[in-house]
C-alpha positions in Angstrom: 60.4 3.3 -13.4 58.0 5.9 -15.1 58.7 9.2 -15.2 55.5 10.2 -12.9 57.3 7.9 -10.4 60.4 9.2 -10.8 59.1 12.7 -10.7 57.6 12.2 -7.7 60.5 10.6 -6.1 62.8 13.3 -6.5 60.3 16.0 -5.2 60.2 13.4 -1.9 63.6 13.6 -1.9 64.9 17.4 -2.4 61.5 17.8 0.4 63.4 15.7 2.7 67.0 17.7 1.9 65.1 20.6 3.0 64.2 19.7 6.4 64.3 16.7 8.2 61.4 18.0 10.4 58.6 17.5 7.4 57.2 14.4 7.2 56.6 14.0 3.5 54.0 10.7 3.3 55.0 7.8 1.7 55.2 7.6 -2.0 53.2 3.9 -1.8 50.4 5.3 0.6 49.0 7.7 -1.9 45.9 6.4 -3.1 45.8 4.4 -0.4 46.1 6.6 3.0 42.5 8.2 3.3 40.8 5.4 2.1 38.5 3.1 4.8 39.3 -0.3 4.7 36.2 -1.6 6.9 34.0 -3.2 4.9 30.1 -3.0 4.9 29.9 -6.6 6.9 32.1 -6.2 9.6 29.8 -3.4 10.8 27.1 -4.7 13.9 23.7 -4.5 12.4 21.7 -2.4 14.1 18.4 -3.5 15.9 15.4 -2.6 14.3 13.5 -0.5 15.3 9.9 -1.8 16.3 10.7 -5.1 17.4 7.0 -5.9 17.6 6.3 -3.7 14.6 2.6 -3.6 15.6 0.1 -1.1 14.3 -1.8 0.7 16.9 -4.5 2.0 14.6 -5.4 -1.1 13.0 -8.8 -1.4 14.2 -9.4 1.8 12.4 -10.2 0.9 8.3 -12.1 -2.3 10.1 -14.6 -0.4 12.3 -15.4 2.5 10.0 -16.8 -0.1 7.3 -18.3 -1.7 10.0 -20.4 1.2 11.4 -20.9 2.6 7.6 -22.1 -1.3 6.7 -24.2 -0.6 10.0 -26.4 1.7 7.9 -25.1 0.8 4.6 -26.2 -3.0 4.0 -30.0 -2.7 5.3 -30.4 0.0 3.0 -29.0 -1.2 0.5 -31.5 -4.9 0.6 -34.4 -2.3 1.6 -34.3 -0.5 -1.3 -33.2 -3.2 -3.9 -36.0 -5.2 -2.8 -38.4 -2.2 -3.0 -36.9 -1.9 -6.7 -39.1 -4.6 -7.8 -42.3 -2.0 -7.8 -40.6 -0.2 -10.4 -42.4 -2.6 -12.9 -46.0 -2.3 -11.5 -46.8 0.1 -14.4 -45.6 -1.6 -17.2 -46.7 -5.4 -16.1 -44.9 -7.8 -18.1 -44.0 -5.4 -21.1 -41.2 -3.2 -19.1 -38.3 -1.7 -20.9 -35.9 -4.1 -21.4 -33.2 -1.3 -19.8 -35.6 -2.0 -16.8 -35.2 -5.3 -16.2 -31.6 -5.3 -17.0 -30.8 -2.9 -14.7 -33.1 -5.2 -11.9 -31.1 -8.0 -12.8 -27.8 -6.5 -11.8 -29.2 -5.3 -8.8 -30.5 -8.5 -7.5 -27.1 -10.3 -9.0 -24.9 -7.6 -6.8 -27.4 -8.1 -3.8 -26.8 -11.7 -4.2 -22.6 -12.5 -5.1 -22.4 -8.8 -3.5 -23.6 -9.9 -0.3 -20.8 -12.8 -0.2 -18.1 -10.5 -1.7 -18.8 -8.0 1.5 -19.2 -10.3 3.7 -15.7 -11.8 3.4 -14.0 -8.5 2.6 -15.5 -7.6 5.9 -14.4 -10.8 7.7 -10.6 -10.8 5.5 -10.5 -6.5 6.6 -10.7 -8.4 10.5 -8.8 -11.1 9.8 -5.5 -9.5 8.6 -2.4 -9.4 11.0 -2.2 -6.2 12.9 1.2 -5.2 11.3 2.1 -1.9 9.8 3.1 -3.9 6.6 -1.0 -4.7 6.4 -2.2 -1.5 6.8 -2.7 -0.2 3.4 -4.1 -3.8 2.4 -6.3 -3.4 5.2 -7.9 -0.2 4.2 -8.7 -1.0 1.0 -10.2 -4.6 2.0 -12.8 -2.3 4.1 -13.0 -0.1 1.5 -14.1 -3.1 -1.1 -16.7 -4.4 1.7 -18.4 -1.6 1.1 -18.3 -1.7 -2.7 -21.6 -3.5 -3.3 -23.9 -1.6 -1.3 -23.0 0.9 -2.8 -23.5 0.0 -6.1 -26.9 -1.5 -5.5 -27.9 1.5 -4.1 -26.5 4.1 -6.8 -28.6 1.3 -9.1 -31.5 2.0 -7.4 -31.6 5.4 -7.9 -30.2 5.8 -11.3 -33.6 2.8 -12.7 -34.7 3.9 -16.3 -38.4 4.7 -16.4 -40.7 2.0 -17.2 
């Protein structure tokens, strides 16, 4: 036996000398006695807490791009296709910022038009689950992307 042990021992026994009334623990139940020995699995699991785990707001993010697209898109096509006049002074010797510029605008009106339309559809589409909702806003946010670009374009044309 060590001599912590042993130490310990005889302090256990000169406390039981004393009085037989103290309860003096038991020198094997240490470490042991205020420890839990119920393990993590044996616990119930609790029941979560939105069963459904629907999100009431979902139709939010979808119908704000849809009411700012409401404005948004015919603008945007009314004044890309207005763009166009931008090259009635030069003719066919333009600036060649001028017709680069024109060229992304009618690319983006173009492969723009399909991007917002299914960003529009997928914002829509998407389950209405609170793990979808930040996906959800920024797929409205992206419909409206391209309209916007076309028309910052438009106003920011080189001069001829």
């Amino acid at each position: 036996m060590d001599g912590w042990r042993r130490g310990f021992e005889s302090e256990y026994v000169s406390a039981h000398r004393m009085s037989s009334r103290t309860r003096v623990p038991d020198p094997s139940a240490r470490f042991t006695s205020r420890m839990t020995t119920q393990p993590f699995g044996a616990q119930p699991m609790s029941p979560p807490q939105h069963p459904d785990d629907r999100d009431p707001l979902a139709w939010v993010a979808p119908l704000v791009a849809s009411v700012v697209l409401l404005f948004l898109g015919p603008t945007a096509l009314f004044l890309g296709g207005l763009s166009i006049m931008a090259t009635d002074s030069c003719g066919s010797d333009c600036s060649s910022a001028l017709t680069t510029q024109l060229s992304v605008i009618y690319g983006t009106i173009g492969i723009g038009g399909i991007l917002t339309v299914a960003a529009y559809v997928v914002a829509w589409a998407l389950p209405w689950k609170r793990r979808w909702t930040v996906v959800r806003a920024c797929v409205a946010a992206a419909s409206l992307l391209p309209p916007l670009l076309v028309v910052f374009l438009v106003f920011t044309l080189p001069a001829p």
